[in-house]
N, C-alpha and C positions, 0 to 999 in steps of 0.2 A: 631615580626611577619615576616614572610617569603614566599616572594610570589612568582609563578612560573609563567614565561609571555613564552606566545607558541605565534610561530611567533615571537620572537622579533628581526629578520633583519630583517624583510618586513618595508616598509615604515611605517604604523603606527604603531608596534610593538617597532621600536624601538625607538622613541618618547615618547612611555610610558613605556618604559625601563629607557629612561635618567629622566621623570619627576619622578619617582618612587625613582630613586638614590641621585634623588635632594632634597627628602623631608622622606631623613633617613630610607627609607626602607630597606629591605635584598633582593636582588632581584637573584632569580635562570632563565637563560634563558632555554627552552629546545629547545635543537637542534642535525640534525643529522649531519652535518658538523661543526668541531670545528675549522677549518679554516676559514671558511669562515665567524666564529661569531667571532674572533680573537676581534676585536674593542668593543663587547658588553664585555669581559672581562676587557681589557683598562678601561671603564669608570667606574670599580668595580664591576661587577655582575658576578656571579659564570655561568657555561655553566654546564650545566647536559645532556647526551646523550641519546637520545629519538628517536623513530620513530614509529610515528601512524602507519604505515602499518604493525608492529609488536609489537602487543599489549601486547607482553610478555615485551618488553623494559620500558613500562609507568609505571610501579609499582613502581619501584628503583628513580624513578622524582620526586614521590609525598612524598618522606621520609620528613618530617621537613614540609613539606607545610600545611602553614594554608587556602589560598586563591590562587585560580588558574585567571585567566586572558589572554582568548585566544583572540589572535590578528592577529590569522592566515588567511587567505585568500586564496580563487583560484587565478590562472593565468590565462588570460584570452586565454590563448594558449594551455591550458590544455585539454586534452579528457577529455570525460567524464567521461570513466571507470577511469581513475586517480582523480580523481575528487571525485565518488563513494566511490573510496578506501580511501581514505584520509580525504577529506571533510564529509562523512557521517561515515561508519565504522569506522576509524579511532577515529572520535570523538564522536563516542557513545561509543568504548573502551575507552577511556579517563575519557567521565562522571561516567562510572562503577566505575573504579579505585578510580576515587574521592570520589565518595561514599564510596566504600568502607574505605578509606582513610580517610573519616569523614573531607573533605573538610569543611570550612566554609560560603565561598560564591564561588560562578563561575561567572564571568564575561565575557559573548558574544557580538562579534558586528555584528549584524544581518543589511537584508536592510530595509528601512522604504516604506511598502505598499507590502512587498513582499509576503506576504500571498496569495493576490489579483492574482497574476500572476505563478500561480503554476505548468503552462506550459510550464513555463524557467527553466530546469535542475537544474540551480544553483543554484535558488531563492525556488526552491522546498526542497533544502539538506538544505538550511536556517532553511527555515520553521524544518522542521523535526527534525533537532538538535533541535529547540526552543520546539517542542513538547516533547524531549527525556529529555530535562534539566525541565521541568515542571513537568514531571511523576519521575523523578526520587528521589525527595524531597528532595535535595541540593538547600540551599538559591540562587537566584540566580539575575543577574544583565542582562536586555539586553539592548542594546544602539543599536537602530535602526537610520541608517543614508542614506543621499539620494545617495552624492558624494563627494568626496576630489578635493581637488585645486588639488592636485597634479596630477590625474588621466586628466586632461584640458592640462599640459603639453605634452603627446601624442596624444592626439584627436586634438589639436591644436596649441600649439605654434609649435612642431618642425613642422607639416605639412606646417605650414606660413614660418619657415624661409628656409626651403629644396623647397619652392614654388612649394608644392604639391596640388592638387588637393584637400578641404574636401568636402564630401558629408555629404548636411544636412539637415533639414526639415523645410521646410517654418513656423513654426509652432510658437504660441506665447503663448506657456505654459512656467512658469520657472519654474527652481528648484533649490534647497535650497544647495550649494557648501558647504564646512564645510574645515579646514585647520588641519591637523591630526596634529599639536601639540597643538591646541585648545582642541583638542578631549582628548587630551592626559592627559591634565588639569582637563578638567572636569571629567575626569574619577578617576582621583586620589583626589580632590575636593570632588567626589562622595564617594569614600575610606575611605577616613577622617573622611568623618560624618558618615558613618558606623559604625565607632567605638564607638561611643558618642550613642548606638542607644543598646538596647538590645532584644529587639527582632527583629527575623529574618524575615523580610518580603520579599519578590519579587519584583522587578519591573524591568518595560519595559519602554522605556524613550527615546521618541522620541530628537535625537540630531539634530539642523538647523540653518544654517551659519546666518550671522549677515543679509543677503541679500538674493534675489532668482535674477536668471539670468536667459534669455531665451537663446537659442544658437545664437543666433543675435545678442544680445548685448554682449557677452562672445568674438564671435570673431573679433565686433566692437571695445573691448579692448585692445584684442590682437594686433591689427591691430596699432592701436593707440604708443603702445608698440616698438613695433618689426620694424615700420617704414616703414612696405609691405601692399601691400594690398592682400588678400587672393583671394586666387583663388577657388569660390563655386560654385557647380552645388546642384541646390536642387529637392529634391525628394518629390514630394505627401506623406503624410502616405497612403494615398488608394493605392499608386501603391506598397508601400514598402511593405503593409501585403500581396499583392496580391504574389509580388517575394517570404517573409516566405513560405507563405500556398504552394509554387509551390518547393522550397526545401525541405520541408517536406516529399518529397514522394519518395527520395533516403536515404538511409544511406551514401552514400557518401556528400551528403549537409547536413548531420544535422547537423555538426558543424554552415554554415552559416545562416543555418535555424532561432538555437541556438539565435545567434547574431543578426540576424536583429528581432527577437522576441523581444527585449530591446526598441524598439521601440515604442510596446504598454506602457510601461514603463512613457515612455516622454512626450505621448499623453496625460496621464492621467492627471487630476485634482487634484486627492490626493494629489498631489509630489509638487504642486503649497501651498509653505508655507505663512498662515499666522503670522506674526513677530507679539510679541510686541514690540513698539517702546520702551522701555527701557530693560525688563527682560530678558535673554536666558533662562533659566532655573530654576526654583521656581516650581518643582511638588508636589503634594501633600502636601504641605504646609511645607515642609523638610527643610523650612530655608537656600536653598542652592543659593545661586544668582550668576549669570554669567552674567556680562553686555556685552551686544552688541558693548561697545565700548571698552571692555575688549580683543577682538578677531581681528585675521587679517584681514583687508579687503582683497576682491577678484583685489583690484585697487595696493594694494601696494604689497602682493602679486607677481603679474604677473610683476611690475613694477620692482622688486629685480631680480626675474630668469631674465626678459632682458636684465637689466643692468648691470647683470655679467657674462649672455650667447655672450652680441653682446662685448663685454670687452674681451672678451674668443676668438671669431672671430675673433678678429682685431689683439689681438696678435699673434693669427695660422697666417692668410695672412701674417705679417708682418715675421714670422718665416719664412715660406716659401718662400719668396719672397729673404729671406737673402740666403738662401742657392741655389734656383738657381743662385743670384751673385755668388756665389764663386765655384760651378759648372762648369758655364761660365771660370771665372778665372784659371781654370784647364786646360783646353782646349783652 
């Protein structure tokens, strides 16, 4: 079996590149730089040359492909007509091909609750792909998720240790972090019984880190971590939507519009996970079990990026500090 993983340098792409490799697959990357996938070859997976904005290029990806696995994502810097072009278009040629292709299953990672909020650009091309992989009758897989550890390193730690300002909401809703090589596990976990399975069903499968965090206790951690104390100014949600609703009424703000619209996002109650205390994952009676103690905590986590970020520091200072001595010594 041979699978094609789209997106596999993004962060969580290529986590489910390496666990794919690790448990005897065939794995083809598609990508439109073959430099810059240079390492997804290293660990054995072939690179196939592709580019959604040119849907003549996707036909020649899916030769050999039994199961496709998109793990592409937006930028969050991204327009939106790039966005459009890529994220929507893009991947509705894709599903075509697959069909056509006589794919076996598709694997999406959509957001979880994003239907709800169909006001936000991005979460609207979600949605939409999930309805185009529905109507299209290719088996299909979607893993709906909140947010990655990883995504907390920009919102957070580096803002604590550059002793930047974050803006954040007083607010004591949590939500359910997830560590994208846990995802990556369970994804292929997922894979495996698949195959033990002969008929082709669907499903959507809400994925939720072993814990929920509010933003208060995420940068109470941090905090703890890094050795600083953060520098917050916090925002009402009543004043944040009132700023949205007052960018919305340029094209020049909709970008920020966009963004503080993620808001209503946090506010919500959906997004506050109920855990079981022992099972992550047992749907539909699928046999498939994920212990919560199986998965990284958000503690040890952040506790590893510190310890080899502020490890990292101490050697820069220390580098530098060598070399104005011997600067000085010149002179």
């Amino acid at each position: 079996m041979t699978i094609l993983v789209v997106g596999g340098t993004g962060t969580l792409g290529r986590q489910i590149v390496r666990e794919l490799l690790n448990n005897g697959f065939i794995v083809n990357c598609l990508v439109r730089n073959i430099r810059k996938a240079g390492f997804l070859r290293e660990w054995g997976a072939q690179l196939v040359y592709a580019d959604l904005k040119l849907p003549e290029t996707i036909p020649n990806a899916l030769k050999g492909i039994s199961i496709v696995i998109d793990a592409s994502t937006f930028r969050a810097e991204d327009e939106f007509a790039r966005l459009e072009e890529i994220d929507l278009l893009g991947k509705i040629a894709l599903i075509k091909a697959a069909k056509i292709a006589n794919i076996k299953r598709f694997f999406f990672f959509s957001v979880k609750a994003g239907e709800t909020f169909q006001n936000i650009p991005i979460l609207n091309l979600k949605n939409k792909i999930e309805l185009v992989l529905n109507d299209s009758g290719i088996p299909f897989t979607i893993f709906k998720i909140s947010a990655f550890y990883q995504g907390l390193i920009l919102q957070y730690a580096i803002p604590v240790l550059e002793r930047q300002t974050i803006f954040t909401t007083n607010d004591l809703i949590s939500n359910s972090y997830i560590n994208t090589q846990d995802v990556s596990k369970i994804c292929v976990k997922f894979l495996l019984f698949l195959n033990t399975q002969s008929k082709k069903k669907n499903y959507v499968i809400e994925l939720n880190g072993p814990n929920s965090w509010s933003s208060k206790s995420v940068i109470n951690l941090v905090e703890q971590f890094a050795g600083v104390t953060a520098k917050l100014t916090y925002i009402p949600l009543g004043i944040l939507n009132l700023v949205k609703i007052f960018m919305s009424f340029s094209k020049w703000t909709w970008e920020i519009h966009d963004r503080l619209a993620f808001s209503e996002i946090f506010s919500d109650s959906s997004l506050s996970s109920s855990l079981n205390d022992k099972k992550f994952l047992d749907t539909e009676n699928l046999n498939i079990q994920f212990l919560k103690t199986d998965m990284l905590s958000l503690d040890d986590y952040l506790e590893e990026y510190f310890s080899n970020m502020l490890k990292k520091l101490k050697d820069l200072n220390y580098d530098q500090n060598q070399a104005s001595k011997r600067k000085k010594l010149l002179f």
